[in-house]
Each structure stands twice: as structure tokens, then as C-alpha cells.
DRENDO-1510 file (C-alpha; in Angstrom, 1 decimal, always signed):
<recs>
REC; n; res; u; v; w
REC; 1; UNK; +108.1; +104.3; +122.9 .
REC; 2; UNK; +107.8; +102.4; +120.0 .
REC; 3; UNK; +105.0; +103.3; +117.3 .
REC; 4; UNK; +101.7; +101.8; +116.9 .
REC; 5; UNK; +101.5; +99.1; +114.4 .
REC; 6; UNK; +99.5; +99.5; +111.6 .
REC; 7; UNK; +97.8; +101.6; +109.4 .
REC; 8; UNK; +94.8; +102.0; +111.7 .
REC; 9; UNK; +96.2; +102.5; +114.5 .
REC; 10; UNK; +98.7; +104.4; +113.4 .
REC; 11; UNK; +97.0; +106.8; +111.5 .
REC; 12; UNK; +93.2; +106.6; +113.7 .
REC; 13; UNK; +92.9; +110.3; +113.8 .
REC; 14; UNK; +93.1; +110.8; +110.4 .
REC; 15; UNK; +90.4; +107.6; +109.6 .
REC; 16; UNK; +87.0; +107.4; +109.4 .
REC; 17; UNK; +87.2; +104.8; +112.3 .
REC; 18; UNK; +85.0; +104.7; +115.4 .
REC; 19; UNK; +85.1; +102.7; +118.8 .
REC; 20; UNK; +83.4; +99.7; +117.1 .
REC; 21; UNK; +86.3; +99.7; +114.4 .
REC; 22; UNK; +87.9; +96.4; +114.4 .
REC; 23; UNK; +91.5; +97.4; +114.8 .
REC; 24; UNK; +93.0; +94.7; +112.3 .
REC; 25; UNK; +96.2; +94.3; +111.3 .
REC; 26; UNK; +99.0; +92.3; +109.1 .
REC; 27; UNK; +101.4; +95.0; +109.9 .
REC; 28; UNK; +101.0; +96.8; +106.8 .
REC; 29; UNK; +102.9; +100.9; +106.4 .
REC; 30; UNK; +105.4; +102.6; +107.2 .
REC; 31; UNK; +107.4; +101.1; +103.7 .
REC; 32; UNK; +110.7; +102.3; +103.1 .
REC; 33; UNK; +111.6; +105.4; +101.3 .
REC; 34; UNK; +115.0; +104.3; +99.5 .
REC; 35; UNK; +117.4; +107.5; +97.8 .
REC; 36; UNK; +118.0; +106.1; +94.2 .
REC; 37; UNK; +120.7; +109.1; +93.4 .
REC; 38; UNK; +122.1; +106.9; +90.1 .
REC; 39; UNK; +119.1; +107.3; +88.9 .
REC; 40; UNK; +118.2; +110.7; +89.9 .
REC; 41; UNK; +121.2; +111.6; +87.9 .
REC; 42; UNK; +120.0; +109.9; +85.0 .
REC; 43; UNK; +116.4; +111.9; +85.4 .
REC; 44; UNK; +118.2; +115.4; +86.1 .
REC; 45; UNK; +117.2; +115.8; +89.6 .
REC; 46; UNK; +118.7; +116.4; +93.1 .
REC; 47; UNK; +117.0; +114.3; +94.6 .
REC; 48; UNK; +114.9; +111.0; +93.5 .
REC; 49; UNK; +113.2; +108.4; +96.0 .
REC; 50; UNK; +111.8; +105.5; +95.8 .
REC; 51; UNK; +108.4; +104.8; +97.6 .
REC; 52; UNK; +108.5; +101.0; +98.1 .
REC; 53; UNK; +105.5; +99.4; +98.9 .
REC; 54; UNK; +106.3; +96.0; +97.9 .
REC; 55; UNK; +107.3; +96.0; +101.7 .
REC; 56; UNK; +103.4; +95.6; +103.0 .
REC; 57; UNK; +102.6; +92.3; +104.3 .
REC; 58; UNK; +100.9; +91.0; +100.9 .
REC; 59; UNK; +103.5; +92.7; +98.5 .
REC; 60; UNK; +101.7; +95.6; +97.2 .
REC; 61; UNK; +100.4; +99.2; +97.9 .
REC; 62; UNK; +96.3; +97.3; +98.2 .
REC; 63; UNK; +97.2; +96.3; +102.1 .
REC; 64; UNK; +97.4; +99.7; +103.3 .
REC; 65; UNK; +93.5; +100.6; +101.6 .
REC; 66; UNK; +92.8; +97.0; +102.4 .
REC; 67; UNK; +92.8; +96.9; +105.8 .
REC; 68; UNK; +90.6; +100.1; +106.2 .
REC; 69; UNK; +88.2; +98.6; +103.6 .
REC; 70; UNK; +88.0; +95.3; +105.5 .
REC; 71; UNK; +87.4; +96.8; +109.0 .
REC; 72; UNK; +85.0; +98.7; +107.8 .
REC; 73; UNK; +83.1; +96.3; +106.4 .
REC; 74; UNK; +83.3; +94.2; +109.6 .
REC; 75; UNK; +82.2; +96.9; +111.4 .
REC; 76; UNK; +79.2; +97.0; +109.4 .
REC; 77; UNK; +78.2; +93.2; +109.6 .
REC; 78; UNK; +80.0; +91.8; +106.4 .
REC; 79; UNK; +80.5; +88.0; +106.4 .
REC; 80; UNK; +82.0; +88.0; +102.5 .
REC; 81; UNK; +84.2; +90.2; +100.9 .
REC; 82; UNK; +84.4; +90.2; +97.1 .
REC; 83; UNK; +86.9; +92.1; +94.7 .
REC; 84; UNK; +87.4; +91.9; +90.6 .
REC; 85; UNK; +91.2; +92.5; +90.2 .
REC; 86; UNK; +94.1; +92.3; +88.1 .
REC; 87; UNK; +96.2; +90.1; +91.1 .
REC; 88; UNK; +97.2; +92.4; +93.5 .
REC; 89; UNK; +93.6; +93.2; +95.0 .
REC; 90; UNK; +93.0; +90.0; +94.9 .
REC; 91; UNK; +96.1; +88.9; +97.3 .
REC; 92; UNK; +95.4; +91.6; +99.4 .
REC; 93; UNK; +91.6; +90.8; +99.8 .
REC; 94; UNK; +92.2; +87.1; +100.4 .
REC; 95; UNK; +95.1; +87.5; +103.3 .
REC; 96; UNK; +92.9; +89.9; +105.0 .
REC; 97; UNK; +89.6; +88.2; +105.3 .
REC; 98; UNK; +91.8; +85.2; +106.2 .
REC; 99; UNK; +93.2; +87.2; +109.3 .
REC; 100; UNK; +89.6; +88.6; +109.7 .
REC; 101; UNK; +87.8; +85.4; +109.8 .
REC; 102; UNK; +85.9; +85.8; +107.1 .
REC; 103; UNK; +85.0; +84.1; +103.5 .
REC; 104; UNK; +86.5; +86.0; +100.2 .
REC; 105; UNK; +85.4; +86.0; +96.6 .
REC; 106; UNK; +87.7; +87.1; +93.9 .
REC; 107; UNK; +87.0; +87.4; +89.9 .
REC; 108; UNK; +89.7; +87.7; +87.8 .
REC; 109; UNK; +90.1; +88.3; +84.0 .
REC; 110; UNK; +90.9; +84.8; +81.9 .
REC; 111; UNK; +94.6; +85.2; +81.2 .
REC; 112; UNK; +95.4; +88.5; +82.4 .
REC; 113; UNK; +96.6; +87.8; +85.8 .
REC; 114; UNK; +100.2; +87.3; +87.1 .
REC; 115; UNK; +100.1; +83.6; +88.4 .
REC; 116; UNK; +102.8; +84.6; +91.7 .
REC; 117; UNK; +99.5; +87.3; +92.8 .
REC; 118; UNK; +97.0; +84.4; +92.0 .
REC; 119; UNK; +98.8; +81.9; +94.1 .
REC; 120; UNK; +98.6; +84.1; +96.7 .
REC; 121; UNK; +94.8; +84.4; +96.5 .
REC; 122; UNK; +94.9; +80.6; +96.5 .
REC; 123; UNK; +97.0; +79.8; +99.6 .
REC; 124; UNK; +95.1; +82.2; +101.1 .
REC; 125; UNK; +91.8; +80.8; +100.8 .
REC; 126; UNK; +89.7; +83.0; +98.5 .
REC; 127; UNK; +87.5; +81.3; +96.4 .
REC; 128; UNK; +88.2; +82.4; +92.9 .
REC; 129; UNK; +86.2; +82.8; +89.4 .
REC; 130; UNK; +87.8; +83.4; +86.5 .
REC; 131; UNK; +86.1; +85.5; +83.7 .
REC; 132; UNK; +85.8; +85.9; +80.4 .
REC; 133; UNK; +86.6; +89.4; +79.5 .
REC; 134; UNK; +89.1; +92.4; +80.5 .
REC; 135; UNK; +89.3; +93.9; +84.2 .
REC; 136; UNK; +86.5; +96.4; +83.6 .
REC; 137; UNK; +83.8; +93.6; +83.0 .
REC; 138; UNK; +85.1; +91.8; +86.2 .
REC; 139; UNK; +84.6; +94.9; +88.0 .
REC; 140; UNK; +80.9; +95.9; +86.8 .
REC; 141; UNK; +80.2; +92.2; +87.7 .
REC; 142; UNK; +81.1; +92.6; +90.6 .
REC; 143; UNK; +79.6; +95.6; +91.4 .
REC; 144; UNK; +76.6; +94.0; +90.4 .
REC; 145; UNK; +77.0; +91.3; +92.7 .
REC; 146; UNK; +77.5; +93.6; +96.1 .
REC; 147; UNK; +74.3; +96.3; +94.9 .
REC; 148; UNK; +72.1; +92.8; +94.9 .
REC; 149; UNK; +73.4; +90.5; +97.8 .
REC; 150; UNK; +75.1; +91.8; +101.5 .
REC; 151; UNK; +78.3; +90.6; +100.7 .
REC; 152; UNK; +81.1; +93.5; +100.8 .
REC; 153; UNK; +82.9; +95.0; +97.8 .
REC; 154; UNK; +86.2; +96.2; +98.5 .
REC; 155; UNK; +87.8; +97.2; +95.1 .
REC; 156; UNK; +88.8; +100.7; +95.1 .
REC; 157; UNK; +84.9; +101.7; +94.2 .
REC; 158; UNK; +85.1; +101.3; +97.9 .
REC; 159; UNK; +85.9; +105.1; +99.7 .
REC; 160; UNK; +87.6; +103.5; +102.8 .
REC; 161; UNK; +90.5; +101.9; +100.6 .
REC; 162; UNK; +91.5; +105.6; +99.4 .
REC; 163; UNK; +91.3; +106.7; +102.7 .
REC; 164; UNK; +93.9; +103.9; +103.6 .
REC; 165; UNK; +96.0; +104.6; +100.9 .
REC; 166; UNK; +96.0; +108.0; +101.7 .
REC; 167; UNK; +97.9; +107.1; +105.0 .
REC; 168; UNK; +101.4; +106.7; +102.5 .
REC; 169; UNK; +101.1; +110.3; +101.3 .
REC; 170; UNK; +101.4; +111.4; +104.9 .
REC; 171; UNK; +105.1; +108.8; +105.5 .
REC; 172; UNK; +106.3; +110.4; +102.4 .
REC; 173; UNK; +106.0; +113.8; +103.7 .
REC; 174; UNK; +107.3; +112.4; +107.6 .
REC; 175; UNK; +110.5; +110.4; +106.0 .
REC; 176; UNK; +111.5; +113.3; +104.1 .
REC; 177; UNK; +110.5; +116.2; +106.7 .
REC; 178; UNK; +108.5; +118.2; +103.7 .
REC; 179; UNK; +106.7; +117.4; +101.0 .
REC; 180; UNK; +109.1; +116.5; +97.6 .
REC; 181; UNK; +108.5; +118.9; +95.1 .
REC; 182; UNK; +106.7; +116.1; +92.6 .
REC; 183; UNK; +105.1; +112.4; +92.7 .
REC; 184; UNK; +105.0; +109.9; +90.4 .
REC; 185; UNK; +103.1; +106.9; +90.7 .
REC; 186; UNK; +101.7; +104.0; +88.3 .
REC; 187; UNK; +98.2; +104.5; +87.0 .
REC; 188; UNK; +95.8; +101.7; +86.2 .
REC; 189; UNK; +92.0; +101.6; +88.0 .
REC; 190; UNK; +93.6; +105.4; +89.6 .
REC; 191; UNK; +92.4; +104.7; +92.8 .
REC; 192; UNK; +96.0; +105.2; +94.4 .
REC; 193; UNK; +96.8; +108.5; +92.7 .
REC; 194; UNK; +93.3; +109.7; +93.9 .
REC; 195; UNK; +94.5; +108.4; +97.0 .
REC; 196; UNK; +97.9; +110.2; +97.3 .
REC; 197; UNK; +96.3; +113.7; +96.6 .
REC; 198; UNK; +93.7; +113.3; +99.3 .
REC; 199; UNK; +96.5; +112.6; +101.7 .
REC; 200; UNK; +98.9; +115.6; +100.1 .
REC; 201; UNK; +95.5; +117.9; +100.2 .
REC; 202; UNK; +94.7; +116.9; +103.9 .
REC; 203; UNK; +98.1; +118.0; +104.8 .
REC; 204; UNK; +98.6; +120.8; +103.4 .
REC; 205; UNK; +95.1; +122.2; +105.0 .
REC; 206; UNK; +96.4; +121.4; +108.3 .
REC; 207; UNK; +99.4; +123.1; +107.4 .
REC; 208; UNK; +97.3; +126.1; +106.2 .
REC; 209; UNK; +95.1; +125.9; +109.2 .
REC; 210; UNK; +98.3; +126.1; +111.6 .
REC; 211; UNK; +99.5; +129.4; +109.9 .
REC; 212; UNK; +102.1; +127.9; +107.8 .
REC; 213; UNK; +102.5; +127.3; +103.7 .
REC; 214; UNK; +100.1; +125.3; +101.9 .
REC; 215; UNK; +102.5; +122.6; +99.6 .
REC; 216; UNK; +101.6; +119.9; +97.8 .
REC; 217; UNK; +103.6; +118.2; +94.9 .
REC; 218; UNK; +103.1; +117.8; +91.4 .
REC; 219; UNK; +101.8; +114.7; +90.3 .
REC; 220; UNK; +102.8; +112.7; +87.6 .
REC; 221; UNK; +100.3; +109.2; +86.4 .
REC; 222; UNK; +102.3; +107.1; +83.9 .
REC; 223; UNK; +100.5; +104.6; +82.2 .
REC; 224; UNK; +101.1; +101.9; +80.1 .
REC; 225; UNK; +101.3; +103.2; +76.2 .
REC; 226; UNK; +99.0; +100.0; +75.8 .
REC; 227; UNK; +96.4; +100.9; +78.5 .
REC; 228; UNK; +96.4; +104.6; +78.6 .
REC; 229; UNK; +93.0; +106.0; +78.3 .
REC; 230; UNK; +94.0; +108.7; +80.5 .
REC; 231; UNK; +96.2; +110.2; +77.1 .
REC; 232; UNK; +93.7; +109.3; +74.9 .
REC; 233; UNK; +90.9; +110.7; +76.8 .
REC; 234; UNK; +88.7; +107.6; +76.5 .
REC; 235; UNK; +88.3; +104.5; +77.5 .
REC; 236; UNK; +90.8; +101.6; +75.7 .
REC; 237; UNK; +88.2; +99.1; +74.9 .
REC; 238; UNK; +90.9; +96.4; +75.0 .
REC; 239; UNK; +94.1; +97.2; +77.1 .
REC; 240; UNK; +97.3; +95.2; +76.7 .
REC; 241; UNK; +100.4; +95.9; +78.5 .
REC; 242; UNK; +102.8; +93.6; +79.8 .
REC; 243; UNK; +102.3; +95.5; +82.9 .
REC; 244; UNK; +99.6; +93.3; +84.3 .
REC; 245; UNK; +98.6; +95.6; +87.5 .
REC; 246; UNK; +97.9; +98.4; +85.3 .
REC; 247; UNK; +96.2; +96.7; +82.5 .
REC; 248; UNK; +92.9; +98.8; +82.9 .
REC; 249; UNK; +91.2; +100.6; +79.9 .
REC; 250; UNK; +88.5; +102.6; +82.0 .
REC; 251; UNK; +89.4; +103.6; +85.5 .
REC; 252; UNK; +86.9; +103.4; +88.3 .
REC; 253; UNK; +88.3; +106.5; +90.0 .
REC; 254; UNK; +88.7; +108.6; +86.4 .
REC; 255; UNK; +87.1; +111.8; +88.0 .
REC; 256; UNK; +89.1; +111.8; +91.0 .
REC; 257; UNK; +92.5; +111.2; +89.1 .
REC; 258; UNK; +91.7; +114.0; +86.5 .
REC; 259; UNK; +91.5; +115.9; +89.4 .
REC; 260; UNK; +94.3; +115.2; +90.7 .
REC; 261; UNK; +96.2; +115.5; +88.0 .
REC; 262; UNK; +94.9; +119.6; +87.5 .
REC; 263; UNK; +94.5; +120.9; +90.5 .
REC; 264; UNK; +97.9; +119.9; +91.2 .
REC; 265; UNK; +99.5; +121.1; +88.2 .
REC; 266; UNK; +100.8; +117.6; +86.9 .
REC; 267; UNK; +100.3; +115.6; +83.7 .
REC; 268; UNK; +99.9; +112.0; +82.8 .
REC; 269; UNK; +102.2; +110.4; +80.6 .
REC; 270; UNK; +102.5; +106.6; +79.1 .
REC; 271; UNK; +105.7; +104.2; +78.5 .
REC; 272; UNK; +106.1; +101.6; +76.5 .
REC; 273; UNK; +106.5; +98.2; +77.8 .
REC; 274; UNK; +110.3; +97.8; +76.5 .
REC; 275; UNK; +110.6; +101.4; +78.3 .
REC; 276; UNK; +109.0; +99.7; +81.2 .
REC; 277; UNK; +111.1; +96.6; +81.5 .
REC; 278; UNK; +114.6; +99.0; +80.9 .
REC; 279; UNK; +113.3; +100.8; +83.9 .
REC; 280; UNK; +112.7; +97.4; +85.6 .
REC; 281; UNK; +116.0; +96.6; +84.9 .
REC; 282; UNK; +117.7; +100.0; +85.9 .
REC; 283; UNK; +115.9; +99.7; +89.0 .
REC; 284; UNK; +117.2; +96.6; +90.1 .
REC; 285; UNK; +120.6; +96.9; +88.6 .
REC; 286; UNK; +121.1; +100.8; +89.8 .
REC; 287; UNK; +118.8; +101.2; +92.9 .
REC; 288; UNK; +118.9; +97.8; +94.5 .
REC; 289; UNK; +115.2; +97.7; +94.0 .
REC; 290; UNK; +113.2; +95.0; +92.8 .
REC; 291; UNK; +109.5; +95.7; +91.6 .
REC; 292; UNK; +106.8; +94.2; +89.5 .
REC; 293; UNK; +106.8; +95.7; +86.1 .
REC; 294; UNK; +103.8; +98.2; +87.0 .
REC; 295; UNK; +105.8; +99.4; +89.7 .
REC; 296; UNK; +108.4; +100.5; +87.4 .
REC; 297; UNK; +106.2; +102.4; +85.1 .
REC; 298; UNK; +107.0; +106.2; +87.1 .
REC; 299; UNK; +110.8; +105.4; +86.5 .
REC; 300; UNK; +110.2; +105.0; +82.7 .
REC; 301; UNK; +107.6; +108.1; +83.0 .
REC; 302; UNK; +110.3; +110.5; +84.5 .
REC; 303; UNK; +112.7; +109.4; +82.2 .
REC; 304; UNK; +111.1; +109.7; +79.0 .
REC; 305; UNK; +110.0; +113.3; +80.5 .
REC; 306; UNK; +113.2; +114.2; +80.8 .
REC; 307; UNK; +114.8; +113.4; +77.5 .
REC; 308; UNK; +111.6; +115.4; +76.4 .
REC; 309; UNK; +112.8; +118.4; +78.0 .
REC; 310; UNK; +116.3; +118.6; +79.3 .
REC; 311; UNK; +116.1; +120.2; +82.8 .
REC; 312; UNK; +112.7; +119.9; +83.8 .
REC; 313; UNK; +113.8; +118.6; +87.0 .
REC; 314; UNK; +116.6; +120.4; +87.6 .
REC; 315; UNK; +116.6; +121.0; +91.9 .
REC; 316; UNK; +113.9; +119.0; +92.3 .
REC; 317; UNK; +113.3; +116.0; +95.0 .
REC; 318; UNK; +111.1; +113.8; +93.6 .
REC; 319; UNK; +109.2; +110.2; +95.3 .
REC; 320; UNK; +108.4; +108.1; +92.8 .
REC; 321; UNK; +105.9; +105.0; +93.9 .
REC; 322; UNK; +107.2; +101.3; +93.6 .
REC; 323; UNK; +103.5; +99.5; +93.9 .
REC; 324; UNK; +104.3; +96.3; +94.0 .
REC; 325; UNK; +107.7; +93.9; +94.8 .
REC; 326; UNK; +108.9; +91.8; +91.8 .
REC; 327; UNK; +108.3; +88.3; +93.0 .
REC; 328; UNK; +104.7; +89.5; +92.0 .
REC; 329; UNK; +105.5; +88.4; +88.6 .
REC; 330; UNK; +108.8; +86.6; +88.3 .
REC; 331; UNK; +107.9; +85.4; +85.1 .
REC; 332; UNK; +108.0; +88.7; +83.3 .
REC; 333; UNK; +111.6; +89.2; +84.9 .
REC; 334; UNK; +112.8; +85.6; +84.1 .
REC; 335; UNK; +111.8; +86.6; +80.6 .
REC; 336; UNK; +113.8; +89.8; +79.7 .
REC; 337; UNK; +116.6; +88.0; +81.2 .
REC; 338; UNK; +119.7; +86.3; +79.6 .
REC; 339; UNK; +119.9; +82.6; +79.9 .
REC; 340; UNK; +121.9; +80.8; +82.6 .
REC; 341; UNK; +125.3; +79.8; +81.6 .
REC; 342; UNK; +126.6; +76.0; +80.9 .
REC; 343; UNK; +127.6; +74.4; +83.4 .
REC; 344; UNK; +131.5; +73.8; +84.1 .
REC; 345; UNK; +133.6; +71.3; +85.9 .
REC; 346; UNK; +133.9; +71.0; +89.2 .
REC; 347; UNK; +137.3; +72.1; +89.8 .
REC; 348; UNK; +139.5; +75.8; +90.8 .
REC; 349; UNK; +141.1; +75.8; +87.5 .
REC; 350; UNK; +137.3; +75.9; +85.7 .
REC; 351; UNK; +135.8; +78.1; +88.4 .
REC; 352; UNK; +138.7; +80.9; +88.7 .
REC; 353; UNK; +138.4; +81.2; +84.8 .
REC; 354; UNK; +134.4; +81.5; +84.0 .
REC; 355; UNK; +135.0; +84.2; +86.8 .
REC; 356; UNK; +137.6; +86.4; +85.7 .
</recs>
């Protein structure tokens, strides 16, 4: 028998969905979990994989929390959807209220977007305003907009997009047949590391509940050393990162991630973005793995944690959560990169040499 597709059906019993839930669909879950064991080495643990969610429909993690969001909303009469976001949200938002049938509104910050997320917005059929200011005024705008008129908000604000995202914790813990000893994820609005250790916490009660242990991981939030309010302990007033997904100086879900973060015994840490874009590269060149430069933030995290102390990691299996795919932002990655070589004749004799 071959599995139910989609997050909502998949995963009903664990959703806050009823009879009247619309059961909509781009095919979004079940993303890969790929073993990255070069890299492992390099961090000083047995095991390390990689969480991939640049394999959902629109590109990004957002379609798993999306579709919950959107259904819901449906559910409840919502003709309009309307998100603030940094381009991932945004893509996410647009595809499904275009499979949905209805209109969606997206704000995004002048200049702060990656333009391969807006074009998705675009060819989806969003109708889009940008604004003057950082995420975090987009977002209170917004939230503005949805307390004062009936159209829907479904930025992370939004419970039924954690409980969505929630759904990967629960594939992590299937594709591995236990739950990895730590998790690290990129943190910008911390909706998804919220969102992870609901899932993780759900689990382990029903494992608690069936007479067996209660595990959950350690969780580790790596920001971006430009945008990390969650090391300074207060809001960054004006966040700059090249790591455009994560470019958020005051998290909507702060509480929730804080909590996260104690109660399961992990830390937050930042990287640079030149430690950022060596992890892009490693990823790609070592793992196979292309990701937005977000994405690559956990890789840079774990690394920088272990050059801080040598065998933290030792027997560990750890996940570590790709976000988004790199054709995101091919730009960034175009950048770092060399130059193409000269052409050269079209002959054997030319060709055999530039390739030796």
C-alpha cells in the first residue's frame, strides 16, 4: 500500500484537522534524510544527516506549515491570505493559495529579498508590496492588516504552520528508527525550531505514555553573527546577513524558541557569513547537497562548536536541517564562485589539454 500523500493526510491524527478540513495538497513531506559522513568526520561525530527540505514542492521547509495554515484558513471562510516575509513564506503562500483558489498578498522588505523566492511569488500570482523597512516592520504591518480586515495571516504568528512543521520532526525520528541524539537547525523568525520541539515533545509523551523512554534531542539554533538577537538577548534593530532567510532581528516565536532551546538542554550559537558560505561550499562539494545560504547556517554552527571543544560530539548522530534548496538564491552562490574559464578552440588537441 502506498502512503498517503501529503502532510495532512499523512499526518491527520496528529493535526488539528476536522471533517470540514480541506485536504490540500502540492505533495509537500517526507524530504530526504541524506548521511553526509565527510562531514561528520569533519564535526567529530558518528553520525551526521542532513534534513533536506529544499525537496518540498516550493523549495523550502514553509510548505509543510503552509499547507496546514492554508486549510485552515479555508476551513474557516478565508478568501485572502496575506504573509510579510523574507522570500521563502512568500513562495510558499503564493503556490498554495494558487492551488487553493484563492487571492494572496505578500509584503516584503525593500532590498532584502532573494529575487529566485520573489519570482516565485510572481509566477505564482501573489500580488506583492514592497516596504520600506526590515522584516519585523513587514510583519507588524501585517499583523495589523489581518486584526482589522477578514483576510488570513499565515506567517508563523499563525499556530497551525508550527503544527505543520512539526510533522518533519516526527520523519526524522521514522527515517532514522530513533530519535538522533542532537538537532540543528537555522534560526531566523524561530518559528521552525519551535516547531521541531513540539514534534520531538509530542513523541516522546507518546513514547512515555506506551511505557517506554522519553528522548528527545538536543537542539542547537545557529544564527547569523549579523542577525543574532538570540546571543545578544535582544532584539538587532537592523539585521544584516547575507543569509537572506534568516535575516530577522526580533523573532515572532522568541518565547517558544528560548524554550526550546532550555528545556532541551541545547544552546544557540551564530556564524559568520564567510563561515556560512564555507559551509555552503563544503556542503555541496562534500555532501552532494545544494542549499540556500540559510540552510547552511547548522553546518557552520556544528563546526565552529566543534573546533570550540574537541569531542563534543564524539558518538553522537546528529540531523542537521537544510531549509531551503540553493536555486533559492543562485546569486549568492554565483558570487563566492570562481569565474568561468576562456574559451578554447574547438579541437581534441585543445580539449584533452585544458582537461588534464
Amino acid at each position: 500500500m502506498s502512503r498517503q500523500q501529503g502532510v495532512l493526510a499523512r499526518w491527520a491524527e496528529f493535526l488539528p484537522v476536522t471533517a470540514k478540513t480541506p485536504r490540500l495538497t502540492l505533495g509537500e513531506g517526507d524530504t530526504p534524510l541524506v548521511s553526509a559522513p565527510a562531514l561528520a568526520r569533519a564535526i567529530g561525530c558518528d553520525e551526521l544527516w542532513l534534513k533536506c527540505e529544499g525537496m518540498n514542492p516550493t523549495g523550502s521547509f514553509k510548505d509543510r506549515g503552509m499547507v496546514v495554515a492554508m486549510a485552515k484558513a479555508i476551513e474557516a471562510g478565508a478568501r485572502v491570505a496575506v504573509c510579510a516575509s523574507t522570500g521563502n513564506t512568500s513562495a510558499s503562500a503564493a503556490a498554495y493559495c494558487a492551488a487553493a483558489g484563492i487571492g494572496c498578498r505578500v509584503v516584503v522588505p525593500e532590498g532584502k529579498v532573494a529575487l529566485g523566492k520573489l519570482a516565485q511569488a510572481i509566477v505564482h500570482g501573489a500580488r506583492i508590496v514592497v516596504l520600506r523597512g526590515n522584516f519585523d516592520a513587514a510583519l507588524q504591518a501585517v499583523r495589523v492588516l489581518a486584526e482589522r480586515t477578514p483576510i488570513a495571516l499565515v506567517n508563523s504568528v499563525n499556530p497551525f504552520r508550527l503544527e505543520g512543521q512539526k510533522t518533519a520532526a516526527f520523519e526524522v525520528i521514522e527515517a532514522l528508527g530513533r530519535v538522533p541524539h542532537g538537532l540543528a537547525l537555522p534560526v531566523g523568525n524561530a518559528g521552525n525550531i519551535s516547531a521541531y520541539w513540539k514534534g520531538f515533545t509530542e513523541h516522546a509523551a507518546r513514547e512515555e505514555q506506551a511505557g517506554r523512554a522519553r528522548t528527545t534531542p538536543v537542539i542547537y539554533g545557529v544564527q547569523a553573527a549579523g542577525a543574532a538577537p538570540f546571543l545578544s538577548g535582544a532584539p538587532v534593530a537592523h539585521p544584516e546577513t547575507i543569509a537572506t532567510a534568516i535575516r530577522i532581528g526580533n523573532p515572532a516565536s522568541w518565547d517558544l524558541a528560548i524554550r526550546a532551546q532550555r528545556e532541551s538542554g541545547g544552546l544557540f550559537a551564530s556564524a559568520t557569513d564567510a563561515e556560512i558560505l564555507s559551509a555552503q561550499r563544503r556542503l555541496a562539494s562534500e555532501a552532494g547537497v545544494f542549499c540556500e545560504p540559510a540552510s547552511a547556517a547548522p553546518i557552520a554552527g556544528l563546526l565552529k562548536l566543534a573546533a570550540q571543544t574537541p569531542g563534543r560530539f564524539r558518538g553522537q548522530t546528529l540531523v542537521a536541517v537544510l531549509t531551503g534548496h540553493g536555486l533559492k538564491d543562485p546569486q549568492t552562490a554565483i558570487a563566492d564562485a570562481p569565474p568561468l574559464p576562456e574559451p578554447i578552440e574547438n579541437d581534441f588537441a585543445a580539449l584533452e589539454k585544458a582537461l588534464a
